[in-house]
C-alpha positions, 0 to 999 in steps of 0.5 A, a space after each residue: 729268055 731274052 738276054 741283057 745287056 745294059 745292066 751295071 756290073 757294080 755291085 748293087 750295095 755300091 750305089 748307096 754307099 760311096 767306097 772311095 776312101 782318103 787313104 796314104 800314098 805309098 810314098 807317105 807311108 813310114 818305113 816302119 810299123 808294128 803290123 803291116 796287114 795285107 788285104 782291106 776285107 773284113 779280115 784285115 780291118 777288123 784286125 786292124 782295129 783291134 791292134 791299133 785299139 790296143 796302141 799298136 801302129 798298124 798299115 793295111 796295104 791294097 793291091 787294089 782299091 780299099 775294100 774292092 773285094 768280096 767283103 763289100 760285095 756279098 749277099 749280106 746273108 749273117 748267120 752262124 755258118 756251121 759247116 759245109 759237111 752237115 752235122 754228121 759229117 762233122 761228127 764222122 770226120 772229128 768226133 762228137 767232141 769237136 763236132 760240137 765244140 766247132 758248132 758252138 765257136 760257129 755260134 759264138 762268132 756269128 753272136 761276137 758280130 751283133 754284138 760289134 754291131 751293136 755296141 759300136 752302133 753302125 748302121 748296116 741296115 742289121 735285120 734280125 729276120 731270119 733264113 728259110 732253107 727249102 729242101 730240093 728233094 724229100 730226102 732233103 727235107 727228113 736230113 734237115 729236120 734232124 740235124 735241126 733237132 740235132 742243133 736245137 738240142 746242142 745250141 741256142 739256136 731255136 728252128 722252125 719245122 715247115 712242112 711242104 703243104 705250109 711252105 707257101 708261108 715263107 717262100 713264093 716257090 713250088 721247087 721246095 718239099 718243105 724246109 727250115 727256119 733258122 730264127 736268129 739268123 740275120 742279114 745286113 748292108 755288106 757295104 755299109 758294114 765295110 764302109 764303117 769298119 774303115 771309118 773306125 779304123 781311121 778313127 783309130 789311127 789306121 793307115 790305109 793305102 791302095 793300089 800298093 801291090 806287095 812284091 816281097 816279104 823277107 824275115 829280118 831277124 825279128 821283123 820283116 822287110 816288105 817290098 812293095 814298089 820302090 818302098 821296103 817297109 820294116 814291119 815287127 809283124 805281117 798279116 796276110 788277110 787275103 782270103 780268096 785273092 791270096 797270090 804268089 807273094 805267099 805261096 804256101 798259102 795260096 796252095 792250101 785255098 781254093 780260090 771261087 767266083 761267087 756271083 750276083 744279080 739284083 732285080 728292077 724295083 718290085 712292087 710290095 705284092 710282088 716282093 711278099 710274093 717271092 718272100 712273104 716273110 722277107 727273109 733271107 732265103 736259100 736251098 739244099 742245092 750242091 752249088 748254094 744258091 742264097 737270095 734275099 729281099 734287099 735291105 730296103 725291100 725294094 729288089 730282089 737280089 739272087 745269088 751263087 757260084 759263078 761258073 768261071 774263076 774269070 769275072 764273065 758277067 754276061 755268063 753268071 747273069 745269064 746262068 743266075 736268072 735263069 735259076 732265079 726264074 726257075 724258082 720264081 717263074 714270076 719274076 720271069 719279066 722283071 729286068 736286071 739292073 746290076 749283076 756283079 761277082 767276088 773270089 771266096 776262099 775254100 779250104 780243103 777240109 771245110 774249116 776256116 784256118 788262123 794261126 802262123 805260118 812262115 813266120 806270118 799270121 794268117 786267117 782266112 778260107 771261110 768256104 763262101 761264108 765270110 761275114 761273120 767268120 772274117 771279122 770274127 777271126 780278123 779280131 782273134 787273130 789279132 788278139 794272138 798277135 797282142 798276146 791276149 788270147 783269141 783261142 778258137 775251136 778251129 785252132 786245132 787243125 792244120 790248114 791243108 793242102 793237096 799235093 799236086 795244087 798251086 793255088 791254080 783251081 784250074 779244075 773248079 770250073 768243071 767240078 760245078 758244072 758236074 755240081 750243076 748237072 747234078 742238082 738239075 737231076 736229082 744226083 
């Protein structure tokens, strides 16, 4: 397979959707706010829409440019994101109990975001059309349909059973023994979702300023001092929205998240034959594979875009493009001639229990470690945790954990990169 190497390694989203903000210079920016958020994903711009609705002043500081990280470049896919253990694996690890309350607050974020799409009309290019899950090996497909059974039973979640000889009606691959469809799964634009947040956040009197590293935060009997530059700006609270790109700054967060490059490439325009041919259903698509491969019509049909975890913590485009076509071919060996125009990666946050974490910590709030699904998750939890900094409740089902470290971990996953490569391994033969 010959290898590219004029494709863009922007994002494929950003060609459509201009992302260039009028933000605050730092030296403009006052000397004292109610919230200082730190990170302009949806995390932070969904909490700062909340607080600033609810008359507080809010500034969401970037270290680089306003929304430039995983939030405007991931593949779009929008579904409940139950837990990475599987059904039993969360009844093994908590009980049925919290197993099932966990599922039903996955639920309820996923359905809080249509309806924050909905009522706040944003176009997002929002599609209601649902995911097919191919089972790599029979075994897979046996667990799948009883944990489907399972979820249909505790949930408002109705799925479809296909049976191996009847999946060529949902997905143009021979790899799969059959799968599932989760019906009310979704996808949409991650950037024009992005780009909207940040216009009703302005609306609401959010100020936004980018290329502001933060160096320091010190409480200050009731408030916090925050070093950023020259400038020490008061702030009553501090927000760390961070996720994946959580640094030194707070440390004792970064040591409880895993750092992971998640990756993407999208296809030349295709032709509509070839398109039904990969996605007769245009669904969003992915398997049981240990590494999560995730793909996807684009949102106006025209492209094919693959994506999964990147094999380095660096962003190395020629390697992930390399190593995503090659699996996208794999899967569909009729897009083996189809060039690749863009391939383009992002850090996501894993947590060492699998669960996303909010709360507070030193004297800071937090949300963040959404485990590689963050749509719906980050703005859902950004609005919770905001609602616990107003005093208005935002009570999850994932408050009852404590967020997790190993000894030993930094924050530095320097072993990450051998850990998928074994994954890798595994998934080529069957382990």
């Amino acid at each position: 397979m010959k290898t590219q190497t004029n494709f863009s390694n922007t994002p494929y989203w950003h060609d459509d959707v201009g992302l260039t903000v009028q933000t605050t210079a730092l030296a403009q920016l006052s000397d004292s706010v109610d919230v200082l958020i730190v990170g302009s994903g949806f995390t932070g711009l969904s909490a700062a829409l909340t607080l600033a609705r609810a008359g507080k002043t809010v500034a969401v500081i970037e270290a680089k440019r306003i929304a430039s990280g995983a939030s405007s470049r991931n593949g779009g896919l929008l579904g409940p994101s139950f837990h990475k253990l599987g059904i039993q694996g969360l009844v093994d690890n908590f009980g049925q109990q919290t197993a099932d309350d966990l599922l039903k607050e996955s639920l309820k974020g996923y359905d809080w975001l249509l309806n924050f799409i909905e009522t706040e009309q944003i176009d997002c290019d929002l599609n209601r059309c649902g995911r097919f899950r191919g089972a790599l090996r029979p075994a897979h497909f046996k667990n799948m349909v009883l944990q489907a059974q399972s979820l249909a039973d505790k949930l408002d979640y109705p799925v479809d059973i296909i049976e191996k000889a009847d999946q060529h009606t949902e997905v143009g691959s021979a790899k799969y023994h059959g799968g599932v469809v989760y019906t009310k799964d979704a996808s949409l634009h991650p950037a024009k979702l992005t780009k909207a947040l940040i216009q009703l956040c302005q609306k609401a009197g959010v100020t936004l300023v980018e290329q502001a590293e933060v160096g320091k935060i010190t409480e200050n009997l009731a408030a916090f001092k925050v070093q950023i530059a020259q400038r020490e700006i008061k702030a009553d609270a501090v927000l760390i929205a961070t996720n994946g790109y959580t640094g030194d700054v707070t440390s004792q967060l970064k040591k409880r998240i895993l750092p992971i490059r998640s990756s993407m490439i999208a296809t030349e325009p295709l032709s509509a034959e070839m398109m039904h041919s990969i996605s007769p259903k245009l669904r969003t698509h992915g398997g049981t594979d240990r590494l999560g491969f995730y793909y996807r019509p684009s949102a106006d049909r025209t492209r094919f875009l693959f994506g999964g975890r990147a094999m380095s913590y660096q962003d190395k485009p020629h390697e992930y493009y390399q190593y995503l076509r090659q699996n996208m071919c794999a899967l569909f060996p009729q897009l083996q001639r189809s060039a690749i125009t863009h391939a383009w990666s992002g850090l996501v946050a894993y947590s060492f229990d699998h669960i996303p974490h909010l709360g507070k910590k030193n004297g800071m709030y937090y949300a963040m470690g959404y485990c590689g699904s963050g749509v719906a998750r980050a703005n859902y939890l950004g609005h919770n945790i905001a609602l616990k900094m107003l005093g208005q409740g935002g009570e999850t089902s994932f408050d009852q954990f404590a967020f997790p470290s190993k000894a030993l971990y930094s924050g530095n996953p320097w072993f990450m990169p051998t850990l998928l490569r074994w994954h890798s391994f595994a998934d080529k033969w069957g382990f």
